[in-house]
VMD Tcl script that draws the C-alpha trace (Angstrom):
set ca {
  {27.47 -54.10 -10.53}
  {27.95 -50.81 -10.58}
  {27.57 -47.69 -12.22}
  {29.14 -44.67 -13.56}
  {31.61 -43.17 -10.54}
  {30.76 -39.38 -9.39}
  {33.57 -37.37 -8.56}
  {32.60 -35.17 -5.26}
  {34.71 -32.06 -5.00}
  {34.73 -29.62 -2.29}
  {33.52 -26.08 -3.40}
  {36.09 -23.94 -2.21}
  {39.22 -25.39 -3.81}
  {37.93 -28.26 -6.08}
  {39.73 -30.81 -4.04}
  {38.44 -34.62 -4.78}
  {36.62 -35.72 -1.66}
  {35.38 -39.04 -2.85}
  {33.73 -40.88 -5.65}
  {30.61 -43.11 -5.20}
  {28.83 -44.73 -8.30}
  {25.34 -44.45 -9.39}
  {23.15 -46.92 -9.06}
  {22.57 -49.45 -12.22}
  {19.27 -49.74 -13.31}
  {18.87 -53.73 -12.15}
  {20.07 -51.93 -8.69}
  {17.14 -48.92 -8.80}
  {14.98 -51.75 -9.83}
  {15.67 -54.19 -7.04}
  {15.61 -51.05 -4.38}
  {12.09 -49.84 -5.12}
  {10.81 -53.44 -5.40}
  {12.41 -54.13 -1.81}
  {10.95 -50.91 -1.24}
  {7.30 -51.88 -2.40}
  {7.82 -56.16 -0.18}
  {8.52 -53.47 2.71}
  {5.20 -51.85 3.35}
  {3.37 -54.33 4.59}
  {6.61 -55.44 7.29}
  {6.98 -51.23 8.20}
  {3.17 -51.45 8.75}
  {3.61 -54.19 11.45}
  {6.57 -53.28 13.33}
  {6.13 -52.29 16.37}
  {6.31 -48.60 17.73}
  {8.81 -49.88 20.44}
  {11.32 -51.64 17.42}
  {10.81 -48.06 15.33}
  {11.64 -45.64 18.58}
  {14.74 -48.61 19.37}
  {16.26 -47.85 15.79}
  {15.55 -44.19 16.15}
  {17.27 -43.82 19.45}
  {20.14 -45.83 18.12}
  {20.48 -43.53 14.66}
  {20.74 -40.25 16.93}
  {23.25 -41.80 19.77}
  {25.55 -43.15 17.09}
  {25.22 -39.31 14.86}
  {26.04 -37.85 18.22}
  {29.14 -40.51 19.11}
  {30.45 -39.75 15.83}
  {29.46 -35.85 15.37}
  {32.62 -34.78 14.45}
  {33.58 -37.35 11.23}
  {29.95 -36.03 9.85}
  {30.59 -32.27 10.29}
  {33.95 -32.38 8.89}
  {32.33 -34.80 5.80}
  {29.74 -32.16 5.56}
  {32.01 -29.04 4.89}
  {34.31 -30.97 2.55}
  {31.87 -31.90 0.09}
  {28.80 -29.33 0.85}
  {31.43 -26.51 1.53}
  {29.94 -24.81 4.67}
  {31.96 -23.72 7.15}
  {32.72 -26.03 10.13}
  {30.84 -23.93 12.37}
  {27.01 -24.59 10.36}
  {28.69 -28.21 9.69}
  {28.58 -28.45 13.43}
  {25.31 -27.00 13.93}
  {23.69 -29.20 11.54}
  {24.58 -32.66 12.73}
  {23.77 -31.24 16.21}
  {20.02 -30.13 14.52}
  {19.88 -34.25 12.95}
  {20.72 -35.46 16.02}
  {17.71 -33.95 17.76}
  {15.46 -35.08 14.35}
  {16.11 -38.26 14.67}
  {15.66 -37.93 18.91}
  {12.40 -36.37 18.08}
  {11.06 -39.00 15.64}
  {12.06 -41.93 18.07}
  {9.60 -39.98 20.76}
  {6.84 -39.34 17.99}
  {6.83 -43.08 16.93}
  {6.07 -44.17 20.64}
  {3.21 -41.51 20.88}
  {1.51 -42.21 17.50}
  {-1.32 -43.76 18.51}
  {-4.38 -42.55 17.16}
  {-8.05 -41.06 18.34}
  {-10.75 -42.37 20.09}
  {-14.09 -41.01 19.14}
  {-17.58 -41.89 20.74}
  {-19.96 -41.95 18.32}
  {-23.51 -42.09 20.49}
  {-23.92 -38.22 20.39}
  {-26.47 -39.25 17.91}
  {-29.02 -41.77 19.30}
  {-28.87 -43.92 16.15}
  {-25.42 -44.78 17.03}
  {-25.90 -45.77 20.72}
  {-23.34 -48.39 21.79}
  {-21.09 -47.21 18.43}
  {-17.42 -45.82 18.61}
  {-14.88 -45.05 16.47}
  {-10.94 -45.39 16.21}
  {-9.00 -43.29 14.24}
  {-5.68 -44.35 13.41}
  {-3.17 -42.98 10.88}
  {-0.95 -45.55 8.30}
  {1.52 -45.51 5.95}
  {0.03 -44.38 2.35}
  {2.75 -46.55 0.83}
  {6.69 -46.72 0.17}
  {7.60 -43.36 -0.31}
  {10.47 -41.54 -2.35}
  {12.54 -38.66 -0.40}
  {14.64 -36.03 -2.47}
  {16.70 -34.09 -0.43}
  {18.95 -31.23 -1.70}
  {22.67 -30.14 -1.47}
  {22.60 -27.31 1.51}
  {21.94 -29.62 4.04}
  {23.36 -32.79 3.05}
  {22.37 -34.50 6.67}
  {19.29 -32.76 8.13}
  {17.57 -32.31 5.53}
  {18.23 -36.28 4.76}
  {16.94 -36.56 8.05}
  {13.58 -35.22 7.68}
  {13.04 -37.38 5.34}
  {13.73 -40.51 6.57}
  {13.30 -40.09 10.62}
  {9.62 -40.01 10.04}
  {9.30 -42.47 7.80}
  {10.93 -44.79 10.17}
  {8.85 -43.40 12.93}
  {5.54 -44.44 11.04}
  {6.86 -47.54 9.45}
  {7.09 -46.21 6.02}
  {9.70 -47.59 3.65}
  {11.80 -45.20 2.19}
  {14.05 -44.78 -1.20}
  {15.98 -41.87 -0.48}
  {17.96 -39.66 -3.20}
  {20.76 -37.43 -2.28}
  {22.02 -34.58 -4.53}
  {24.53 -35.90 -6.88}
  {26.84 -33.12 -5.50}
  {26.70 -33.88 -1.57}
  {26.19 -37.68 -1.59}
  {28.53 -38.57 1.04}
  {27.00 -37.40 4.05}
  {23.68 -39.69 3.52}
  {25.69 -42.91 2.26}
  {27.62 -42.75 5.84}
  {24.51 -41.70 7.51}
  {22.94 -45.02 5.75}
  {25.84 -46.99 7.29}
  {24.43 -45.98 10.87}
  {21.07 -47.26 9.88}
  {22.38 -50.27 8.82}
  {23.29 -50.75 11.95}
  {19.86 -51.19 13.34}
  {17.47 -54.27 13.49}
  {15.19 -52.35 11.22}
  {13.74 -54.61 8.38}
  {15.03 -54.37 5.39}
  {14.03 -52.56 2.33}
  {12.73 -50.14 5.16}
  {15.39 -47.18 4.32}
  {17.77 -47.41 1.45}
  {19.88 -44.36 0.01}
  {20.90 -44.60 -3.97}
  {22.31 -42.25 -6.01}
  {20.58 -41.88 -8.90}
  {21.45 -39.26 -11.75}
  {19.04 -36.40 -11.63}
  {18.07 -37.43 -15.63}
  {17.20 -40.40 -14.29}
  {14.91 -39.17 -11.42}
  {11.69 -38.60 -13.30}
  {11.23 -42.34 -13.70}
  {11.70 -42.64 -9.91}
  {9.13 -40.25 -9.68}
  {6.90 -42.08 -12.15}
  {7.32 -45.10 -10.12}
  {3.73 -46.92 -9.07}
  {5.41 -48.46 -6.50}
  {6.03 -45.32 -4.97}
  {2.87 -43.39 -4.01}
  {4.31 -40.67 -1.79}
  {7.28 -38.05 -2.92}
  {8.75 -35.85 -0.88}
  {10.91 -33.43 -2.30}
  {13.11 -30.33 -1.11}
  {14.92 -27.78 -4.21}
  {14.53 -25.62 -6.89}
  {11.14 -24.69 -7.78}
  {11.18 -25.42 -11.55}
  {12.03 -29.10 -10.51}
  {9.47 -29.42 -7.76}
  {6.81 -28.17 -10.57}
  {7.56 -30.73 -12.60}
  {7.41 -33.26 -9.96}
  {4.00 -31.89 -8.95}
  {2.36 -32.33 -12.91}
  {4.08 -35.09 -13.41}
  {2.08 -37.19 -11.16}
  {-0.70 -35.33 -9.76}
  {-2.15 -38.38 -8.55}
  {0.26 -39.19 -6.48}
  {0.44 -37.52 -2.61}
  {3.62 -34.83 -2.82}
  {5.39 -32.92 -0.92}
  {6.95 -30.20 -1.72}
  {9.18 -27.54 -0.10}
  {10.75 -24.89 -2.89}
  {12.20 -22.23 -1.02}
  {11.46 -18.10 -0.81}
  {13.35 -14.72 -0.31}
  {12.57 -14.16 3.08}
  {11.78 -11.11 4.52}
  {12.98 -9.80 7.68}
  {10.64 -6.54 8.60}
  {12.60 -4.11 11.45}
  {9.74 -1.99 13.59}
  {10.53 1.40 15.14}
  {9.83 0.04 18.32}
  {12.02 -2.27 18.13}
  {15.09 -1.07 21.04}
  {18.50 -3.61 20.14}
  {18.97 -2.54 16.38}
  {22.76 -3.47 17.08}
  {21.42 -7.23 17.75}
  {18.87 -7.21 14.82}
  {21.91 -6.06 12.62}
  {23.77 -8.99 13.62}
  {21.03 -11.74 12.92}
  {20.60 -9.84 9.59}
  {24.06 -9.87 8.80}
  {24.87 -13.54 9.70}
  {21.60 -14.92 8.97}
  {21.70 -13.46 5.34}
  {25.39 -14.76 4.87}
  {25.76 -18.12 6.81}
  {26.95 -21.16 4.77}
  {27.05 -18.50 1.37}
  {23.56 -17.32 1.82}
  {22.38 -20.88 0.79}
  {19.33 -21.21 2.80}
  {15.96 -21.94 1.90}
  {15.04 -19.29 4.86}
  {18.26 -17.02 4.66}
  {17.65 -13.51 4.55}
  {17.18 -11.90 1.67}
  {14.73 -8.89 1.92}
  {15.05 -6.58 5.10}
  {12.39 -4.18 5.10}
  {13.39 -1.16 7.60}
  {10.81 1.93 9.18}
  {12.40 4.84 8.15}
  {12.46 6.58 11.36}
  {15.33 4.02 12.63}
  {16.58 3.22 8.57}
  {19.39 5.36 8.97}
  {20.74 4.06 12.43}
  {20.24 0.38 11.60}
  {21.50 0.18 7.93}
  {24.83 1.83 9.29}
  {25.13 -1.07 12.02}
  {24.05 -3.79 8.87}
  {26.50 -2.73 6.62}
  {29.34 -2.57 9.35}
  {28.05 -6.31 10.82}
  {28.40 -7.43 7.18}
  {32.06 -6.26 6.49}
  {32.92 -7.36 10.19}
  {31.86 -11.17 8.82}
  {34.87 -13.44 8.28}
  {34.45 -14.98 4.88}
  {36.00 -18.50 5.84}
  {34.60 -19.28 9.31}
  {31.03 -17.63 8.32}
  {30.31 -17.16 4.73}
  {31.82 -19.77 2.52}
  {31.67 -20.35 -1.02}
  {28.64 -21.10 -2.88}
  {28.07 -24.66 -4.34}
  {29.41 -24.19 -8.18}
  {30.60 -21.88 -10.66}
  {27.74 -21.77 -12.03}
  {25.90 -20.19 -8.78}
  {28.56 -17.58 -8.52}
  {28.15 -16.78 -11.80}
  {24.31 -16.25 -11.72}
  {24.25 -14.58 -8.26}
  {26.89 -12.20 -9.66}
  {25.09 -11.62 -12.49}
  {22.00 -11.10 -10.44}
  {23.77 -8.12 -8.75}
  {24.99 -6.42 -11.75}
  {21.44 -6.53 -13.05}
  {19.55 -4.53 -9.97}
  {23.13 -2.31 -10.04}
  {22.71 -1.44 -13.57}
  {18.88 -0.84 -12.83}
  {19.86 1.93 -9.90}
  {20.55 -0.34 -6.72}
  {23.42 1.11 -4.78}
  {26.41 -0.93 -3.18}
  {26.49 -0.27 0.02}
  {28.86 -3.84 0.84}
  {30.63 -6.41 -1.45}
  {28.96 -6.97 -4.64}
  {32.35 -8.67 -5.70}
  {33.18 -12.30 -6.36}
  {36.54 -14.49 -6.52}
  {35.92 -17.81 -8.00}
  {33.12 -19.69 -5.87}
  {33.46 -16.51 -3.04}
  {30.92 -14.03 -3.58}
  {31.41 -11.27 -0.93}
  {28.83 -10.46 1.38}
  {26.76 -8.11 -0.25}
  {24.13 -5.48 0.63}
  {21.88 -3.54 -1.60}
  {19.70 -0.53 -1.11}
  {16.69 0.08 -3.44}
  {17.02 -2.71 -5.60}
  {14.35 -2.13 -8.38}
  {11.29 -3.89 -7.61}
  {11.87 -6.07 -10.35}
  {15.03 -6.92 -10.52}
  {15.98 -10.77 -9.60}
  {17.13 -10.32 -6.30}
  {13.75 -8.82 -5.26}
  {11.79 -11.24 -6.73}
  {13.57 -14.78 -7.30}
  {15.65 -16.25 -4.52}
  {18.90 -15.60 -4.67}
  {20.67 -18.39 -2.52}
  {23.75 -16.48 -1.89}
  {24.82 -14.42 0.07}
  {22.80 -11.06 -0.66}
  {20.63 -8.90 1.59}
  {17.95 -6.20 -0.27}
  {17.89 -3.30 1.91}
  {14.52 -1.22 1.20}
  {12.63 0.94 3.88}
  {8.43 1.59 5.33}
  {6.43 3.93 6.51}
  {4.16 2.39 8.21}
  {3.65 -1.45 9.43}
  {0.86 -1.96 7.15}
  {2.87 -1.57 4.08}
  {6.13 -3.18 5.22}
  {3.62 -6.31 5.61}
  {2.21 -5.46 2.28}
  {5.98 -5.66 0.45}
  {6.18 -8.95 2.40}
  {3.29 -10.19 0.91}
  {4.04 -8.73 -2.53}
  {6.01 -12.16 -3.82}
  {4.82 -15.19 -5.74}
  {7.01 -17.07 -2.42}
  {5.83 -17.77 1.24}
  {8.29 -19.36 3.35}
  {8.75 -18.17 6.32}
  {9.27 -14.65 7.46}
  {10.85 -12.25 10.65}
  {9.33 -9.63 12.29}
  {11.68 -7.49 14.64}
  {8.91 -5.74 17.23}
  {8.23 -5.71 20.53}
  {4.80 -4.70 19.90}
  {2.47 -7.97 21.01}
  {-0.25 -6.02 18.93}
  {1.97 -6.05 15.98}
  {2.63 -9.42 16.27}
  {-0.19 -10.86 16.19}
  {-1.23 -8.65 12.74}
  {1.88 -10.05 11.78}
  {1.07 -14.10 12.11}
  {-2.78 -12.95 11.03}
  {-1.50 -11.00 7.69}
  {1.45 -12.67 6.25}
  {1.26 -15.13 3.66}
  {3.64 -17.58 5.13}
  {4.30 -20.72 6.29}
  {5.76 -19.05 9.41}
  {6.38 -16.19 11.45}
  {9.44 -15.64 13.81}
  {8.98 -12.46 16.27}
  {12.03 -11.13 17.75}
  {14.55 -12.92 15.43}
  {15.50 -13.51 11.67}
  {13.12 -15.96 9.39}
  {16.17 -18.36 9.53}
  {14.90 -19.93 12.70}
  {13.58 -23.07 12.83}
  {13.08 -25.79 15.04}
  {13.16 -29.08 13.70}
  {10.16 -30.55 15.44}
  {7.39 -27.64 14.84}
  {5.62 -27.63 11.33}
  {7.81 -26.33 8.15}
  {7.07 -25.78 4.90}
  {5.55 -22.65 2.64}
  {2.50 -20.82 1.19}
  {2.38 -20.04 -2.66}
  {4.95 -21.19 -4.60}
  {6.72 -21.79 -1.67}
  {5.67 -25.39 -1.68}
  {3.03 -28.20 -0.26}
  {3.03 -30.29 2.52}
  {4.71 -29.64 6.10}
  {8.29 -30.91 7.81}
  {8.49 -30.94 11.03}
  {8.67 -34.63 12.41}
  {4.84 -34.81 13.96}
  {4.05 -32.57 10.27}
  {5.91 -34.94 7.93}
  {4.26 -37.91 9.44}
  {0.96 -36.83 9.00}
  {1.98 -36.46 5.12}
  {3.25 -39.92 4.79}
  {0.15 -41.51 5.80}
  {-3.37 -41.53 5.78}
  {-6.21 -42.19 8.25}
  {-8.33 -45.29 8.71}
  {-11.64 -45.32 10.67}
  {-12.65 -48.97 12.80}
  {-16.07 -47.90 14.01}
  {-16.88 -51.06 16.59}
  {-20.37 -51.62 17.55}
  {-22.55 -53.04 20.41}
  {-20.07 -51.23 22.87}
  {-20.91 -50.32 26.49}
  {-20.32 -46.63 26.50}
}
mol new
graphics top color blue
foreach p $ca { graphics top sphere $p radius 0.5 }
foreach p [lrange $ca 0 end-1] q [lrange $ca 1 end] { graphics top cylinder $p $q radius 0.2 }
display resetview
């Protein structure tokens, strides 16, 4: 049977894109018990049967690129251009999972250094701590999926995965591909459950790993909710985006800026949202950021943000560090579920938009005197994502990934960057726990130690 049908509407005009139901509780039930039968079958299957179903899962999201970008803008809302870009970026997760799985093989360790343990040695293999449960948010209704399930699959770790009531479409036809495979099943499954309903998920014994990407307050709960339990958690920032005097293309830096801070409505776990400037080049470079900014093209760049209740906050946001001096320099307007590209200049230090994320599309313009303190302001949040560091100073650079309290640092470019296979995740409140396939992995098992004896070393 099932349950009550959700209505998914697309963001910019409210149009009805689908409706799926939730999940009854007899069908929650039977997932995570097919869920909990699976572990031991995931645990057996062969690397060469996981990388098989991998492969197959990124050829077929590649064959059919086009139906899941334009599924992704209807109901998500981005524009067609980051639709594209992100089933291009789950395409290469999935790639990259099918080659982790075949190299996932463990360390050999020779344990005669001592003589008591002449003729000893030791393997060192990683496996699955369990069925796990993956909640993935609305921004990136595929990738995002992805990184939660291609390395489950790639260890042999069953999966119950949760999409965001508001994007579910994009994972229930990404499920359909995986259906498609020989994998076992109760390996993956995708239900919609409603987000009331997700604590007893959570709760679940049957399910000793979470992984969860979103808000903060909700990933806090997760985490003292079951602190026994092995959890991930990634919870976002407001990146920072520091701009060095010695660094020579301000024009390019103002365009990464611009479109970095703005792309699919600013809703980005590592958009930009604070650009620190050196004062000697402040001048110069805010003049090209606030003329990038006006030069964007709401439709094809920025979109609208998810709900009316987002607009509403973010514009509230904005008339809060207005009202507490912060100048105007770009938008600062909204039109339903549009919120124009905005820029700010000396937002109080304070005010929301300094110190929360925003997730929309607003950059925080504020300006250094020296290196030392622009890494200082960096530092100065409760949030440690990821952060950018325009320099061509190797010296810099290096202070740069030493001193800031981040889960990474991009040189040269925007703290939007990632790539899907290195480590991802934050410091602080930023989160616990890495993505990344080879990172996420790691997190969804555990090692086990076969020391064999009487061996001719």
């Amino acid at each position: 049977m099932t349950g009550t049908l959700v209505e998914v509407t697309n963001p910019l005009d409210g149009s009805v894109v689908g409706k799926v139901p939730y999940a009854e509780p007899a069908a929650v039930e039977a997932a995570v018990a097919a869920a909990a039968a699976a572990v031991a079958v995931g645990r057996e299957l062969p690397a060469h049967a996981r990388a098989a179903a991998l492969d197959q899962i990124s050829a077929q999201l590649a064959a059919r690129a086009e139906e899941f970008a334009q599924l992704i803008t209807a109901e998500n809302g981005k524009p067609i251009v980051w639709a594209r870009a992100e089933v291009g970026r789950a395409v290469s997760t999935f790639r990259w999972a099918a080659e982790e799985a075949r190299r996932f093989s463990g360390e050999l360790q020779r344990l005669d250094t001592d003589a008591a343990a002449t003729g000893r040695v030791a393997m060192v293999r990683r496996f699955p701590r369990g069925a796990v449960l993956g909640i993935s948010p609305f921004n990136f209704p595929l990738n995002l999926v992805a990184h939660k399930i291609a390395p489950a699959i790639a260890v042999g770790a069953p999966i119950l995965l949760k999409p965001a009531p508001k994007t579910p479409l994009t994972a229930l036809l990404l499920a359909e591909l995986i259906a498609e495979t020989e994998l076992p099943a109760g390996l993956v499954t995708v239900l919609l459950v409603p987000d009331a309903e997700m604590d007893a998920l959570v709760a679940d014994e049957r399910l000793p790993v979470v992984s969860f990407t979103g808000s903060e307050r909700v990933g806090r709960r997760i985490a003292e909710l079951v602190p026994h339990k092995h959890v991930t958690l990634e919870l976002g920032g407001n990146a920072a985006v520091v701009v060095a005097r010695d660094w020579a293309d301000l024009e390019w830096a103002a365009d990464r800026v611009a479109t970095f801070g703005n792309y699919q409505a600013g809703q980005s776990c590592i958009g930009v949202q604070r650009v620190l400037v050196d004062e000697a080049i402040a001048h110069e470079f805010v003049e090209l950021l606030v003329a990038k900014v006006q030069a964007l093209d709401p439709a094809a760049v920025v979109g609208p943000v998810i709900d009316d209740a987002a607009a509403a906050r973010i514009e509230e946001w904005i008339a809060e560090a207005t009202a507490g001096g912060a100048e105007v320099l770009a938008g600062g307007t909204r039109e339903g579920r549009m919120v124009a590209p905005t820029v700010l200049r000396d937002a109080p230090p304070d005010s929301r938009v300094v110190r929360e994320e925003v997730f929309g599309p607003v950059l925080v313009v504020s300006t250094f005197p020296t290196i030392d303190e622009a890494f200082a302001a960096v530092n100065d949040s409760r949030f440690g994502l990821q952060a950018g560091v325009f320099t061509s100073d190797l010296r810099t650079a290096f202070a740069a990934h030493r001193d800031l309290e981040v889960g990474g640092v991009v040189i040269g470019d925007v703290p939007s960057y990632r790539a899907d296979q290195m480590p991802y995740g934050g410091w602080k409140h930023s989160g616990v726990g890495r993505e990344g396939l080879r990172s996420a992995m790691d997190d969804y098992t555990d090692t086990r130690v076969l020391v064999l004896t009487g061996i001719p070393l």
